[in-house]
N, C-alpha and C positions, 0 to 999 in steps of 0.2 A: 277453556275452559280450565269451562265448567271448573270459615265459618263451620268448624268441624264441632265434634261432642269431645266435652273434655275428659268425658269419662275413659273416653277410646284411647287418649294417648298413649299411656302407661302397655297395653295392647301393641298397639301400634309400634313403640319403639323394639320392643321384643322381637317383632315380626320383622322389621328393617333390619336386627342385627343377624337374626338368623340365614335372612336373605345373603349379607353383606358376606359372613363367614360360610354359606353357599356358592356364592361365588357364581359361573354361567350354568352350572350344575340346577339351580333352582328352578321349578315349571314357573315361576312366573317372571324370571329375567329375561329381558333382550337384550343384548349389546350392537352397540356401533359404534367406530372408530373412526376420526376423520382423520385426512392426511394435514400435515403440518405441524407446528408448535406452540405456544404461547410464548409472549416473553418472556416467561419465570422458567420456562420448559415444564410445566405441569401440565397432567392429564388430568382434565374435571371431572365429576361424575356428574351427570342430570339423571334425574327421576324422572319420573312421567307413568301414567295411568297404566293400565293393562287393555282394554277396551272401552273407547272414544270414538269409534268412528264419523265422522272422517280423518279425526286428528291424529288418535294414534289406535291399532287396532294389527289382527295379525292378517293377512288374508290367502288366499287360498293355494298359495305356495309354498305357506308357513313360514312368509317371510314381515317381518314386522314394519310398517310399513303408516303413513298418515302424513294430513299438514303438515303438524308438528312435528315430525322425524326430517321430515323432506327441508322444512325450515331451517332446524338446526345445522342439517348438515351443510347446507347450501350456507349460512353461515360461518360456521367452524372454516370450511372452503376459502372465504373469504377473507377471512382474518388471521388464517392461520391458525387454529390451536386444536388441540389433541382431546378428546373428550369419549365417555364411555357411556352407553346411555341405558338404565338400568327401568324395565317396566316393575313398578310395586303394586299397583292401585295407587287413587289418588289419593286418601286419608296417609297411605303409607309414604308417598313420596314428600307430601310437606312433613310428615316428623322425620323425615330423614336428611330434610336441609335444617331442621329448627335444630337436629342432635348432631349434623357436624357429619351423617352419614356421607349426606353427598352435598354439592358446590351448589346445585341450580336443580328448578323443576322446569317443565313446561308439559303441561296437560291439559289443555281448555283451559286454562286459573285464570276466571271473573278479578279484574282486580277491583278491589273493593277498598273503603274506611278501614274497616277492621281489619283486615290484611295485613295490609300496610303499616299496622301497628310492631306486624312480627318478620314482614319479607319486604326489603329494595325491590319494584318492578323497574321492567323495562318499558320503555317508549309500548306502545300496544301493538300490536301484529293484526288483531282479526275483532270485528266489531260483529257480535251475534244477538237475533233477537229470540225470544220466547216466544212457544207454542206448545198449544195443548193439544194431543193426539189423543185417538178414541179407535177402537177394535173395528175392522167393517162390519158393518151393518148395525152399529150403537144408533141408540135415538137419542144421544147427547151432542147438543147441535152449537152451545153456546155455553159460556162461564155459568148462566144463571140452572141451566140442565142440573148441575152438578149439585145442586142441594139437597141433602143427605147421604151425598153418595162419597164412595173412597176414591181419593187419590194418588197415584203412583208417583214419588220423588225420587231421584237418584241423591244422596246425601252428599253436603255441600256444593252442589250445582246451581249455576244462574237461574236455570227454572225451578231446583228445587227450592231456593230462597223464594222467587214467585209466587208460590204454589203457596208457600207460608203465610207469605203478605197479605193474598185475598180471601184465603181460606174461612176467615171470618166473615166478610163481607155476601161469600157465595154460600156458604153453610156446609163445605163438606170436608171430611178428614180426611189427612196427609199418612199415606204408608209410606215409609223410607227404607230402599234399597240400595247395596254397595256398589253395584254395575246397571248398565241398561240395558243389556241382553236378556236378565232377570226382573228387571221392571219391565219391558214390552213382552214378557210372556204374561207377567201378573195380569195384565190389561188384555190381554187377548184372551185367556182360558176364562175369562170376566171375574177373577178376585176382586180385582181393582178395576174401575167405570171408566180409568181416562190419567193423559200422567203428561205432566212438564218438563219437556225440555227443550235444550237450545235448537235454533229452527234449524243449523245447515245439519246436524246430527240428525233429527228425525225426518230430516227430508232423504237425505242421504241412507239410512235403513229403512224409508220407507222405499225408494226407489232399487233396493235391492234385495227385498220380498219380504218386510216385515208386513204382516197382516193389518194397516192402523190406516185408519186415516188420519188429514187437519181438518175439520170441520173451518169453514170460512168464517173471515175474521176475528180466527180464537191465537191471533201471534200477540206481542205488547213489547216495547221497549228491553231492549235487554241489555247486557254490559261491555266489556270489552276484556281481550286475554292478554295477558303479559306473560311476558319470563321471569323467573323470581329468581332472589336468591336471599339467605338471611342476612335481617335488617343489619348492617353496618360489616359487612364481610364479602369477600368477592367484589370490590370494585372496578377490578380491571377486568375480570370477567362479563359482567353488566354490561360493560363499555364497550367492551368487543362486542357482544349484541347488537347495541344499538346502534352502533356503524354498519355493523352486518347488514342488519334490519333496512337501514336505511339505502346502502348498495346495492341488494338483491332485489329491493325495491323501484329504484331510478333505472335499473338495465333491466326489469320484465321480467325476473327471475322469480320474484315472489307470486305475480300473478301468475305463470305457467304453472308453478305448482298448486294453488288457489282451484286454478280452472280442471285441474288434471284429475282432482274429486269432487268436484262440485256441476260439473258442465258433461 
């Protein structure tokens, strides 16, 4: 994961500097440190979300934890290099590669056209489709259910770009929210009828007591995630990923972690 508002950035970079001159002192940083070096001997920083589960999320040891944690590090492991890994939220982790705060994100990021106009991805890591979730016991059974009714987005996500795409087609309005823990409450206490998102993420909280169901075949095509970093910068960082990627891949590394939240 899981095409931001341009109004937000200005926000957004303020919030990254405050974080940055916080330092681990901040509620909403995580750090992690891999063992090894880079060639240059630089320590990277990566961004990444605050709450994504299964990808990155805190859990019940208060330890930070997801795919995408478990990725990098097995990564970094691989390649050697030194890296710090800072939770912003997602709006805040890409203005913090586009302003120089940090090296790299990895958060669910859909790589997309437009993206790619402002961040170098990596090779892809994890291929997710969309799905519309509904509260138990909704009598929303199908896309066509949904006409006149509201929908819950998480903003700039795979399914929230979805949710935008048909939105015309099926007739009903798009609510946008910064986290999913806050969008699958709007859906539940019934604000909001029903809300997109990526399937391993609403299976994965639905499997660990989110109140929602998937109504059958309400999934569609959806995108694929990369590592980013801004567009013409960090190239030997990139690189080391996608060797990474590809290493932890070939030796079973990558799907133990895969399997280890999703099975």
């Amino acid at each position: 994961m899981k095409k931001k508002v341009l109004t937000m950035v200005l926000c957004s970079v303020c919030a990254v500097a405050m974080l940055a001159s916080c330092g681990s002192s901040s509620s909403t940083a995580s750090t992690a440190t891999a063992s090894g070096s880079s060639a240059s001997g630089k320590k990277y920083v990566i961004a990444t979300d605050t709450q994504f589960p299964p990808f990155e999320f805190t859990n019940s040891d208060q330890k930070f934890v997801g795919i995408d944690v478990d990725i990098l590090a097995a990564i970094a492991k691989d390649q050697g290099f030194d890296y710090e890994l800072n939770s912003l939220g997602f709006d805040a982790a890409l203005v913090a590669v586009q302003s120089g705060q940090a090296d790299g994100v990895i958060a669910g990021m859909s790589i997309t056209d437009e993206r790619k106009q402002k961040f170098d991805f990596s090779d892809a890591y994890y291929d997710a489709e969309v799905t519309m979730a509904v509260a138990k016991g909704s009598d929303i059974k199908t896309f066509d259910d949904l006409k006149g009714k509201k929908v819950a987005i998480k903003t700039g996500t795979n399914g929230g770009d979805y949710a935008k795409s048909v939105k015309d087609k099926y007739g009903f309005e798009v609510v946008e929210f910064k986290d999913s823990p806050t969008m699958y409450q709007d859906v539940i206490t019934g604000n909001t009828q029903a809300c997109f998102e990526d399937y391993p993420v609403m299976a994965y909280n639905i499997k660990n007591g989110a109140q929602m169901v998937i109504p059958d075949g309400c999934t569609a095509a959806g995108s694929s995630y990369g590592f980013a970093v801004q567009k013409g910068q960090n190239a030997e960082l990139l690189s080391m990923f996608n060797k990474g990627l590809a290493d932890i891949k070939s030796n079973g590394a990558f799907d133990k972690i895969v399997d280890s939240y999703t099975k």
